[in-house]
C-alpha positions in Angstrom: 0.0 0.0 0.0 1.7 3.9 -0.9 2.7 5.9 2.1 -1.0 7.9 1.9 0.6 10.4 4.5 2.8 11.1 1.5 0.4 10.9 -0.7 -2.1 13.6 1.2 0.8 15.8 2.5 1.4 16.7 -1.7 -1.7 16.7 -3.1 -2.7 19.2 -0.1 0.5 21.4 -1.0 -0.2 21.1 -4.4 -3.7 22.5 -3.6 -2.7 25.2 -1.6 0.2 26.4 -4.4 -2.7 26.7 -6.9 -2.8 29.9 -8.6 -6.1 29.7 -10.6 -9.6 27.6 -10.7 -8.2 26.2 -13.8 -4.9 24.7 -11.8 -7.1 23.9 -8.7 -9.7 21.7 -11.1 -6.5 19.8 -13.0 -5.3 18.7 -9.6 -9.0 17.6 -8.6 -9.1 15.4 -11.9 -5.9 14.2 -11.5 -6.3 13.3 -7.9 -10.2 12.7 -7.6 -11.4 11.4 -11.5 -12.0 8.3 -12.6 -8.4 7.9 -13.5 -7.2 9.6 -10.7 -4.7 8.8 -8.1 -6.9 8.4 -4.8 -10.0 6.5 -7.0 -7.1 4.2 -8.3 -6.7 3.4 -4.4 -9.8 2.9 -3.8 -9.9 0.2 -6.5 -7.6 -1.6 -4.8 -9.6 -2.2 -1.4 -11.6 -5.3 -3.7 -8.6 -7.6 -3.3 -8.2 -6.9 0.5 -9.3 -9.3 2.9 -12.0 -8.0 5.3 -9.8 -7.3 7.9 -7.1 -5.1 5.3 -10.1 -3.8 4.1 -11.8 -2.2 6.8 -8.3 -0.3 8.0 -7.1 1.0 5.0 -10.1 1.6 3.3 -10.8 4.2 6.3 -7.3 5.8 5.7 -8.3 5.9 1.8 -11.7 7.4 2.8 -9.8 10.2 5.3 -7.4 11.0 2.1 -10.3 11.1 -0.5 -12.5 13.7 2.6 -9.4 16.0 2.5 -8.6 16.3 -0.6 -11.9 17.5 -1.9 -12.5 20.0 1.6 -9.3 21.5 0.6 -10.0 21.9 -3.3 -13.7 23.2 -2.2 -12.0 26.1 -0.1 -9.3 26.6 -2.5 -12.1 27.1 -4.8 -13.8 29.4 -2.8 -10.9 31.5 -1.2 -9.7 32.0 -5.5 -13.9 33.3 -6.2 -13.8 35.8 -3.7 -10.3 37.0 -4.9 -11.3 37.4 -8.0 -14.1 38.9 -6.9 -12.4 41.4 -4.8 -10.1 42.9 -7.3 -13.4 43.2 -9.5 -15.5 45.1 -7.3 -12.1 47.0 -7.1 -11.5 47.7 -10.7 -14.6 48.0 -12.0 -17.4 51.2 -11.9 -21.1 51.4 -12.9 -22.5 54.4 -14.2 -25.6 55.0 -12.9 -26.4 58.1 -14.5 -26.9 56.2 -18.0 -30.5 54.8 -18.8 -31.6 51.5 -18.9 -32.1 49.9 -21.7 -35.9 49.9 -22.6 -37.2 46.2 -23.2 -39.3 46.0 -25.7 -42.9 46.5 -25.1 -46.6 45.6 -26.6 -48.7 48.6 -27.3 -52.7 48.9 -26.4 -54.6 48.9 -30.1 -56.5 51.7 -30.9 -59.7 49.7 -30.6 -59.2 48.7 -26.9 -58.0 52.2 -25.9 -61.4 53.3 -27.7 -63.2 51.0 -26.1 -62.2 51.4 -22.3 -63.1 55.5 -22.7 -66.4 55.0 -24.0 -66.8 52.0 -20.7 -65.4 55.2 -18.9 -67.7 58.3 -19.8 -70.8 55.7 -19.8 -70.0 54.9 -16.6 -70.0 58.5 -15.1 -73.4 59.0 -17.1 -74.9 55.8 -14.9 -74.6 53.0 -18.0 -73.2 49.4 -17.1 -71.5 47.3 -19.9 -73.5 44.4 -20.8 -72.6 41.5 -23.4 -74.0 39.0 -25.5 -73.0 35.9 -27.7 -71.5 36.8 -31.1 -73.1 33.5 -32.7 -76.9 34.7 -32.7 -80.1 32.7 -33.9 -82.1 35.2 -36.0 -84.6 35.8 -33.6 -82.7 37.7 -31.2 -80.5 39.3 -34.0 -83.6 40.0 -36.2 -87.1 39.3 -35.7 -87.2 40.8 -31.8 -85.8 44.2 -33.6 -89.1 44.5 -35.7 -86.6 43.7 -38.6 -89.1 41.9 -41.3 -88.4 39.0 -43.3 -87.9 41.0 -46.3 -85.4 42.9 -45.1 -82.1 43.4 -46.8 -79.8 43.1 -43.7 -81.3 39.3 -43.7 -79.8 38.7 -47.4 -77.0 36.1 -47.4 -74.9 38.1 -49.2 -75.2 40.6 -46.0 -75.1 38.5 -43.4 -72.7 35.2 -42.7 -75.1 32.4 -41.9 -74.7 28.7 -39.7 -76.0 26.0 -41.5 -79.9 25.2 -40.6 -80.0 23.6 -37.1 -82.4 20.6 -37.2 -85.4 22.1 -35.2 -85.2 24.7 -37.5 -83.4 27.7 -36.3 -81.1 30.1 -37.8 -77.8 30.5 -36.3 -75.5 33.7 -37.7 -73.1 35.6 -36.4 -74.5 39.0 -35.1 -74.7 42.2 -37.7 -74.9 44.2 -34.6 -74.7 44.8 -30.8 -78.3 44.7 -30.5 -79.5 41.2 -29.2 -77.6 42.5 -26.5 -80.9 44.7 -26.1 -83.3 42.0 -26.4 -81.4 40.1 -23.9 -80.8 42.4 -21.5 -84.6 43.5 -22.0 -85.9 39.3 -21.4 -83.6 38.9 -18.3 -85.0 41.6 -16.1 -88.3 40.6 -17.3 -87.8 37.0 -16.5 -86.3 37.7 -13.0 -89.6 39.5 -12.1 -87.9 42.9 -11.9 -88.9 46.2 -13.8 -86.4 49.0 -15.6 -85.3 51.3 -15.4 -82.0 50.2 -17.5 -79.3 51.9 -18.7 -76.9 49.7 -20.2 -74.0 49.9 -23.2 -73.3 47.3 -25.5 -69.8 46.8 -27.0 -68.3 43.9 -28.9 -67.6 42.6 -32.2 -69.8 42.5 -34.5 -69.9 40.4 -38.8 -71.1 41.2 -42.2 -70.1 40.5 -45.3 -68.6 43.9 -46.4 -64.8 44.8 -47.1 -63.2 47.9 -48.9 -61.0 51.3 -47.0 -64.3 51.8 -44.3 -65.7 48.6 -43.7 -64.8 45.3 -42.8 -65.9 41.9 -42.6 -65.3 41.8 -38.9 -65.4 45.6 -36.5 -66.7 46.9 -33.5 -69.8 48.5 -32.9 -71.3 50.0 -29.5 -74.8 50.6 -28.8 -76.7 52.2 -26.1 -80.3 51.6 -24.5 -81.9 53.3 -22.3 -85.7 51.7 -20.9 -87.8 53.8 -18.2 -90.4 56.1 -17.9 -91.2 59.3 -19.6 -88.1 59.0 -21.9 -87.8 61.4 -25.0 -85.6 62.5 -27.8 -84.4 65.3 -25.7 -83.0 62.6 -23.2 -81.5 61.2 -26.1 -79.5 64.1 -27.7 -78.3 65.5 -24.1 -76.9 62.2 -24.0 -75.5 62.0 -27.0 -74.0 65.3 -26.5 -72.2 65.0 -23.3 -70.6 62.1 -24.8 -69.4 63.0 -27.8 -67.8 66.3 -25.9 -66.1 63.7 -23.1 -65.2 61.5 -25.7 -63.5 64.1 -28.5 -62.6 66.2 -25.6 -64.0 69.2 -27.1 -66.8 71.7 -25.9 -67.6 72.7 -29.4 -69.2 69.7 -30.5 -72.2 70.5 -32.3 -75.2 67.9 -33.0 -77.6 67.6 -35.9 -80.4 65.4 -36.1 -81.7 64.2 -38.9 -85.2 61.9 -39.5 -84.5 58.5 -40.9 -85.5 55.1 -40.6 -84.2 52.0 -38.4 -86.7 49.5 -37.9 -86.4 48.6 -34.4 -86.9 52.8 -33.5 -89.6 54.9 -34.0 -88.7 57.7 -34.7 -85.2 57.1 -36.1 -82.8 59.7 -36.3 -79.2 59.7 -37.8 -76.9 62.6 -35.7 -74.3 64.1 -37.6 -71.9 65.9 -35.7 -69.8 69.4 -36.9 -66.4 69.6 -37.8 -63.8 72.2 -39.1 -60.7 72.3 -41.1 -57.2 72.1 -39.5 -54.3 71.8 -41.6 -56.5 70.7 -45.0 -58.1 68.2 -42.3 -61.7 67.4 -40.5 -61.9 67.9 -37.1 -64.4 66.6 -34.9 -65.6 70.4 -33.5 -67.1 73.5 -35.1 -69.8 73.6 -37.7 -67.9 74.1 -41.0 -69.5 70.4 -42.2 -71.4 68.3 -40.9 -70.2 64.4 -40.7 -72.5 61.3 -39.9 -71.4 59.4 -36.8 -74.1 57.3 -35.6 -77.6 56.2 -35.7 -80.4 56.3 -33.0 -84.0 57.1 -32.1 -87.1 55.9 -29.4 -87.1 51.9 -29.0 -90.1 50.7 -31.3 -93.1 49.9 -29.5 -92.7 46.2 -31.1 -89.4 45.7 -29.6 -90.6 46.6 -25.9 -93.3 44.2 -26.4 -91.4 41.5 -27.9 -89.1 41.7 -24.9 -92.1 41.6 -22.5 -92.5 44.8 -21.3 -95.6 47.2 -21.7 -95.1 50.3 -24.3 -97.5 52.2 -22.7 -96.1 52.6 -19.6 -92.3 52.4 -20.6 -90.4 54.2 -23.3 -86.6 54.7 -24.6 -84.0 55.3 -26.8 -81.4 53.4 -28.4 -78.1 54.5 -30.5 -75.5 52.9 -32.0 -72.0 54.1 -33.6 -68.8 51.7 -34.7 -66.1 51.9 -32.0 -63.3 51.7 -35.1 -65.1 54.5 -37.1 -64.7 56.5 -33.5 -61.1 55.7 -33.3 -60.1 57.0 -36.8 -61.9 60.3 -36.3 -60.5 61.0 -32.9 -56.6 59.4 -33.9 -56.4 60.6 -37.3 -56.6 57.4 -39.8 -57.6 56.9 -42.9 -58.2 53.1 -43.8 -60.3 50.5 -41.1 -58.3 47.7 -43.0 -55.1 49.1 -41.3 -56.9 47.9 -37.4 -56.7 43.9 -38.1 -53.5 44.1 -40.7 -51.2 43.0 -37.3 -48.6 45.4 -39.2 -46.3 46.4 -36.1 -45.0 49.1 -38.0 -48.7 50.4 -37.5 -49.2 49.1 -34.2 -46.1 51.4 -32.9 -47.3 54.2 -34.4 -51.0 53.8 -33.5 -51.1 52.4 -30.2 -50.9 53.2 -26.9 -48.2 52.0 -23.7 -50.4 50.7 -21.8 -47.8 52.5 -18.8 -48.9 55.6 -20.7 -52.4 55.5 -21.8 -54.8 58.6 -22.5 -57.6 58.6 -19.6 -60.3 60.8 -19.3 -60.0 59.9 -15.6 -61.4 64.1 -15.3 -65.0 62.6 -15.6 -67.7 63.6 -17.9 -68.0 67.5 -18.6 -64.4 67.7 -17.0 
């Protein structure tokens, strides 16, 4: 058997002479691997007797125990050297900025849509929603829209296959079976309005070219209680489309027209002037169609349950994308759902650095 006093008494001076991490892990292979000295020893304890065996084998095992506490602290006493003369030599400036990771941006559409949730909510409106795959009675027939309407054409509206008991499944042309359903819930819980509710969400038809698209986003408002007129209508109106453009020169027009599930129907323009060889929402140089509205039909209270004679309301209804070119200066809807990051950059919003209109309504 080697003199392992020997043995220990260099490999441990070897150790402590080490320089580097590199030297320290060359002696640990040499000593410690699988061709190393002390594992070579160790090999050797299968043609011991019992009796060799269990007294050397405890001197190998001391040897093989200080060897690697002595490499471990050579290790470590080399790392915090090293580290030492680094914290020593090197400097951080802190006056330079961090680098800026990079970051998603809020689309235009969302940022659109959380103000509108915002100024209906100071004006006493809750959001409601709806399913997007509609059976034609809820997207159609509740609305007083007739059978022979064009808005029920196929080449208008994207239709399901037939369902077996006969039902027509679509996906919506509008936010308004959110109406209807909102309408036949309080109705079926046994409560009464009044209800003041906003409706936003996507909404399909079979349209594509600069303005239109086969999928956008529409909002729609409803108001159901008593004594409800037009005037309550275009105050409303009013006071949102000031919150919402931010301007106190927003003039209104209203203008008769036809819907069929309002009576009377009136489309509302709004004024605008020329900045810079551009429309701006504000003034009365032009006038510019934004949404559609008027008193809920008589038909559509009744279809819901209620009575018409004892409750009225009104109902409007504007494209949320339409909103968010006029207010953010764009020109093409097609732009919105492109995913073009180029676009997104210069469109959208930090969401650490949004536009609020936190101020409240009339603020």
């Amino acid at each position: 058997m080697t003199d392992l006093v020997d043995v220990k008494i260099a490999l441990l001076a070897e150790i402590e002479a080490a320089a580097t991490p590199d030297a320290v892990e060359s002696i640990r292979v040499r000593a410690l691997g699988k061709q190393g000295e002390i594992t070579a020893l160790l090999k050797t304890l299968g043609k011991m007797t019992a009796d060799e065996r269990l007294v050397e084998g405890r001197k190998i095992h001391d040897l093989r125990e200080a060897v690697t506490a002595a490499i471990a602290a050579k290790k470590e006493a080399l790392e915090t050297a090293a580290l030492h003369i680094r914290l020593a030599s090197e400097t951080l400036d802190m006056t330079l900025p961090a680098l800026r990771e990079p970051q998603g941006s809020v689309h235009p559409v969302s940022q659109v849509m959380d103000e509108l949730a915002e100024i209906f909510a100071d004006l006493g409106f809750s959001v409601a929603t709806g399913p997007e795959i509609e059976d034609d009675w809820h997207n159609f027939s509740a609305l007083n829209i007739p059978e022979t309407h064009p808005a029920r054409a196929m080449h208008d509206t994207f239709y399901f296959p037939d369902e077996r008991d006969g039902h027509r499944m679509l996906l919506r042309t509008h936010t308004s079976p959110v109406q209807i359903r909102t309408m036949e819930s309080l109705v079926s819980s046994g409560q009464e309005p009044p209800i003041r509710i906003i409706a936003p969400g996507r909404v399909y038809r079979s349209d594509s070219d600069a303005t239109h698209t086969p999928m956008f986003h529409q909002i729609e408002g409803l108001v159901i209680d008593k004594g409800i007129n037009l005037g309550h209508l275009k105050w409303t109106l009013e006071t949102f489309l000031k919150a919402f453009f931010e301007r106190d020169d927003i003039v209104l027009r209203l203008r008769p027209s036809y819907f069929p599930f309002t009576e009377p129907s009136v489309e509302v323009d709004v004024g605008y002037s020329m900045e810079k060889g551009q429309r701006v929402i504000g003034g009365s140089e032009g006038w510019m169609e934004v949404l559609g509205s008027g008193m809920v039909h008589p038909n559509v209270i009744r279809a819901c349950g209620l009575d018409p004679a004892e409750w009225q309301g009104f109902a409007f209804g504007t494209g949320v994308d339409r909103l968010a070119m006029l207010k953010y200066g764009m020109n093409d809807l097609r732009a919105f759902f492109d995913g073009d990051l180029r676009w997104l950059r210069h469109y959208g919003f930090s969401a650490l650095d949004v536009p609020t209109l936190s101020g409240g309504v009339g603020a």
